[in-house]
Residue, then its C-alpha position, 0 to 999 in steps of 0.5 A: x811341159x805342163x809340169x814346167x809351167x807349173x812349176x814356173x807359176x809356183x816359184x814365180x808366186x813364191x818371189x813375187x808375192x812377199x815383194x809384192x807384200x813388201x812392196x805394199x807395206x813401203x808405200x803404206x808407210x811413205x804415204x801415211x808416214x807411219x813408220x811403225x808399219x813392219x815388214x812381215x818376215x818370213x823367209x831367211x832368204x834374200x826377200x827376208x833380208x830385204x824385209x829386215x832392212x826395211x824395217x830397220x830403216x823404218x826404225x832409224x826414220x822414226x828415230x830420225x823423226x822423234x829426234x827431230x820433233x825434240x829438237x824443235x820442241x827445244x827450239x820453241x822453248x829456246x825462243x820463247x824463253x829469248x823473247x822474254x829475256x829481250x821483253x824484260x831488257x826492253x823495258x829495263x832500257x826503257x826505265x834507264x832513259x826514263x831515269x837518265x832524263x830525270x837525272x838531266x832534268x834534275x841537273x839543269x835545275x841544281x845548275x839553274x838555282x845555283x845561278x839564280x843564287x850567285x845573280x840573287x847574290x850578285x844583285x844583293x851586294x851592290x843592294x845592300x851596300x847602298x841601302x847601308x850608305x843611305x841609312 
């Protein structure tokens, strides 16, 4: 019976204590985020199997994350590089108002002297046309 018993502890230690390291490894790895952390592996039953898995999947996750903070990297530079091009196209926009209300005051101004000219003229012929008469 005591051989029993012991025999029990010692295939019981032998389950239990890679779970239990497996066990530890997995929670190191979720609380710290490292996922560089490896599964020992030992045996080639199916706790070995479970390790390999582990670490396989640990493996993708890190993959996963490195994937992830490329992509954000791009994302920044991506958005840096919009809020530029939108900077230089507010002030391009800004520059052609500016342009388009010289252009209208230009405007107003050609059509204000070519009035004055045709009142000047206007003015000018009944003017000239008494002065003759009385010269």
């Amino acid at each position: 019976m005591l051989s029993a018993i012991l025999l029990a502890s010692v295939i019981s230690q032998a389950i239990a204590k890679p779970i239990e390291a497996l066990t530890r490894v997995a929670q190191q790895s979720t609380e710290e985020s490292n996922f560089d952390l490896k599964a020992t592996i030992e045996q080639n039953d199916e706790i070995g199997q479970l390790a390999r898995a582990f670490n396989t999947l640990t493996d993708s996750v890190r993959q996963l994350l490195q994937s992830q903070q490329l992509a954000n990297q791009q994302l920044a530079s991506y958005s840096q590089s919009l809020e530029t091009e939108v900077e230089e196209r507010n002030q391009l926009l800004q520059e052609l108002r500016r342009t388009q209300f010289q252009m209208v005051q230009s405007e107003k101004m050609s059509a204000l002297g070519q009035m004055v000219a045709g009142v000047a003229h206007e003015i000018n012929n009944p003017v000239g046309f008494i002065h003759s008469n009385l010269v």
